[in-house]
C-alpha positions, 0 to 999 in steps of 0.5 A: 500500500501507499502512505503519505510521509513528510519527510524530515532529514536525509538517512543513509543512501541518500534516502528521505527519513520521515515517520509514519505513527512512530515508525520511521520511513526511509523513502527512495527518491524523497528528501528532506522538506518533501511531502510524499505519498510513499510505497512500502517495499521492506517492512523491516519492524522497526523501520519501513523502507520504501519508494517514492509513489507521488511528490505531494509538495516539494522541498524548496531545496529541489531542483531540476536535475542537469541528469535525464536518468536520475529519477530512475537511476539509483547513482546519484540521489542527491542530485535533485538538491543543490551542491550545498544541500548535497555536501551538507547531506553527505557531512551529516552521513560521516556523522550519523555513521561515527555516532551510530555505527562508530558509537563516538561521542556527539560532537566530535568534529567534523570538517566540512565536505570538501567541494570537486572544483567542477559540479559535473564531470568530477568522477574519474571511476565509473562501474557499469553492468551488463544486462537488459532494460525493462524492454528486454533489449541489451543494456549497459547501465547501472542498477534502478532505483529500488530494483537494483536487479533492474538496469537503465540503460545509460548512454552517457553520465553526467557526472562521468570525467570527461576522458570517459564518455568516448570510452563508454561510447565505444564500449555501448557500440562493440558490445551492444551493437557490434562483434562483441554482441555476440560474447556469451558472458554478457548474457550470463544472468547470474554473474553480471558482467561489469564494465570499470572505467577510470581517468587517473 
């Protein structure tokens, strides 16, 4: 079923945290200041995890993502707030993680993220399975939000190094669509193969 959540601050994952009659709710795809009608995927007892089914009210915090997959791609989910926003979620991540799962004192410091000098383009490894969308047609991409069995197919990545993107190109030509169509191992379900690129 579906239930509305207000969600109140960023858990782990880059998911949004709200609470439902006492419970918490960690929701895929909301963030903090979003109203939400979110769908349960896990009761867990203590906690529900879940997926974002409708955007009631958005966070002023939202905003357009320069990215035409984020909303199904689950790599960069802070992306659909600023930079500001996403460094201080990621600073209160080492925090929550020192205090919760470290069980060091509250009020340890904890320096400031430090910022890439450029908002896109900035990483120098990406990691990307073989496999097939939701169409059944052959994919190279990374794993969907909430199905993480399931792949987007991704032609490019936007936050991808530069030096990477024609490295990608000609991988998605020889394996999806030229000689390398035809290796057996992109076709094994079971052992996904992985393609792994880095600029140094």
């Amino acid at each position: 079923g579906v239930t509305s959540v207000r969600i109140e601050a960023w858990a782990a994952g880059g998911r949004g945290l709200g609470r439902v009659d006492g419970r918490v709710w960690m929701v895929a795809g909301a963030v903090p200041g979003d109203e939400v009608v979110a769908r349960a995927v896990h009761d867990r007892g203590r906690f529900v995890e879940a997926v974002l089914h409708a955007l009631e009210l958005p966070s002023p915090s939202r905003r357009a993502t320069p990215c035409p997959v984020q909303n199904e791609c689950g790599g960069c989910p802070l992306m659909v707030v600023d930079e500001a926003s996403q460094r201080s979620a990621k600073r209160q991540f080492v925090v929550d993680a020192l205090q919760r799962i470290g069980r060091l004192p509250a009020g340890l410091p904890v320096g400031q993220v430090v910022a890439a000098p450029i908002d896109l383009g900035y990483r120098n490894k990406i990691e990307l399975s073989f496999g097939r969308d939701d169409a059944s047609r052959p994919a190279l991409g990374y794993h969907r939000t909430g199905r993480p069995s399931a792949l987007v197919d991704v032609k490019d990545c936007v936050i991808a190094d530069p030096r990477l993107r024609p490295l990608l190109a000609a991988a998605r030509s020889f394996f999806l669509e030229g000689p390398g169509a035809s290796e057996p191992a992109i076709e094994e379900p079971r052992q996904p193969l992985r393609l792994v690129l880095r600029a140094s």
